[in-house]
C-alpha positions in Angstrom: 0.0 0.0 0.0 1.1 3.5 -1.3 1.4 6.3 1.0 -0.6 9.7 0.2 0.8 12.4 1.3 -1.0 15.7 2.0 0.2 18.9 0.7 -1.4 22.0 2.1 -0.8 25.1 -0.1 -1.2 28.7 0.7 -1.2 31.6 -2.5 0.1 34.8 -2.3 -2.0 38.1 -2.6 -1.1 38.3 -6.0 0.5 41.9 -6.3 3.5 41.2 -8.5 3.1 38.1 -10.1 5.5 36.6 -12.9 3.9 33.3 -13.5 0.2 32.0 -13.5 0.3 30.9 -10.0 -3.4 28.7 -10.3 -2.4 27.1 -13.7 0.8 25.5 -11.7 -1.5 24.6 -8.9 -3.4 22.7 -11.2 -0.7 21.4 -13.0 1.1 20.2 -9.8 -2.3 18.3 -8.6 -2.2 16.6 -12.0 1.4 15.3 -12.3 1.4 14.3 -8.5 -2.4 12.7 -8.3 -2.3 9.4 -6.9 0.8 10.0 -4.9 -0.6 13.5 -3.5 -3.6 15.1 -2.2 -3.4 18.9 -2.3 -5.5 21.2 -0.1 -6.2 24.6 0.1 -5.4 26.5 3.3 -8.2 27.4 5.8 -7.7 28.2 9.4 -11.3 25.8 9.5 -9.4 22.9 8.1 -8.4 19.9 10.5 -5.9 18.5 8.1 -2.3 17.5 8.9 -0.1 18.5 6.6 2.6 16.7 5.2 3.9 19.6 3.0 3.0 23.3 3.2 3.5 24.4 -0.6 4.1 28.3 -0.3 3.3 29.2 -3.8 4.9 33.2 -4.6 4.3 35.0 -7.7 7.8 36.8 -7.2 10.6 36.9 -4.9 8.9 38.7 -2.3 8.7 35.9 0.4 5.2 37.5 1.6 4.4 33.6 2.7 7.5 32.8 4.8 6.0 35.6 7.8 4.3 33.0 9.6 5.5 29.9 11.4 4.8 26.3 10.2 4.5 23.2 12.0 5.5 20.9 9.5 8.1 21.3 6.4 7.8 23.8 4.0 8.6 24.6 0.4 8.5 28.0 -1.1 7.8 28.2 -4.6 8.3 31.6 -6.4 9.3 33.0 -10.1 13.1 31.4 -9.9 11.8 27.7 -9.3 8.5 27.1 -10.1 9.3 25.3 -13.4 11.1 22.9 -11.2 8.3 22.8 -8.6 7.0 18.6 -9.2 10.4 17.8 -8.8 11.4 20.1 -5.7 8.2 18.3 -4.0 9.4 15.1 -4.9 12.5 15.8 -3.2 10.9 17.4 -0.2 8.4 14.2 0.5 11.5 11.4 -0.6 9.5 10.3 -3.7 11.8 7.7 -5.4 11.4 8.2 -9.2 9.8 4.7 -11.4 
C-alpha cells in the first residue's frame, strides 16, 4: 500500500506576479495525483499537513511571515518550473 501524502498550499496576494500561480497549482495536482492530495489552506481545516506548498508570484517571500509546524517549500518565479520535482524531493519520492 502507497502512502498519500498531504500537501497544504497557501497563494500569495497576487500583487507582482511573474507566472500563472493557479495554472501551476493545477498542474502540480495533475502530475502528482495518486501519490498526492493537495488542499487549500483554511484556518477551518483539520488537516495535517505533510507539506506546506508556499506558492509566490515573485521573490517577495510574503508567505515565509508566519510559522509552520510541518516542512515547507516556497515556490516563487526562480523555481516554479522545477516545482514537481522540488516536492518530490521534499516528500523522498523515489522516481519509477
Amino acid at each position: 500500500m502507497s502512502e498519500t501524502y498531504k500537501i497544504e498550499t497557501r497563494f500569495c496576494g497576487g500583487c507582482n506576479c511573474y507566472f500563472d500561480r493557479e495554472s501551476l497549482y493545477e498542474h502540480l495536482k495533475k502530475q502528482l495525483s495518486g501519490v498526492c492530495d493537495f488542499f487549500l489552506y483554511s484556518q477551518e481545516a483539520d488537516e495535517r499537513a505533510d507539506l506546506v506548498l508556499l506558492i509566490n508570484g515573485c521573490q517577495s517571500e510574503c508567505l515565509l511571515t508566519e510559522a509552520y509546524d510541518t516542512k515547507v517549500l516556497l515556490i516563487n518565479n526562480k523555481n516554479y518550473e522545477n516545482a514537481v520535482g522540488l516536492i518530490k524531493e521534499y516528500l523522498k519520492l523515489n522516481e519509477n
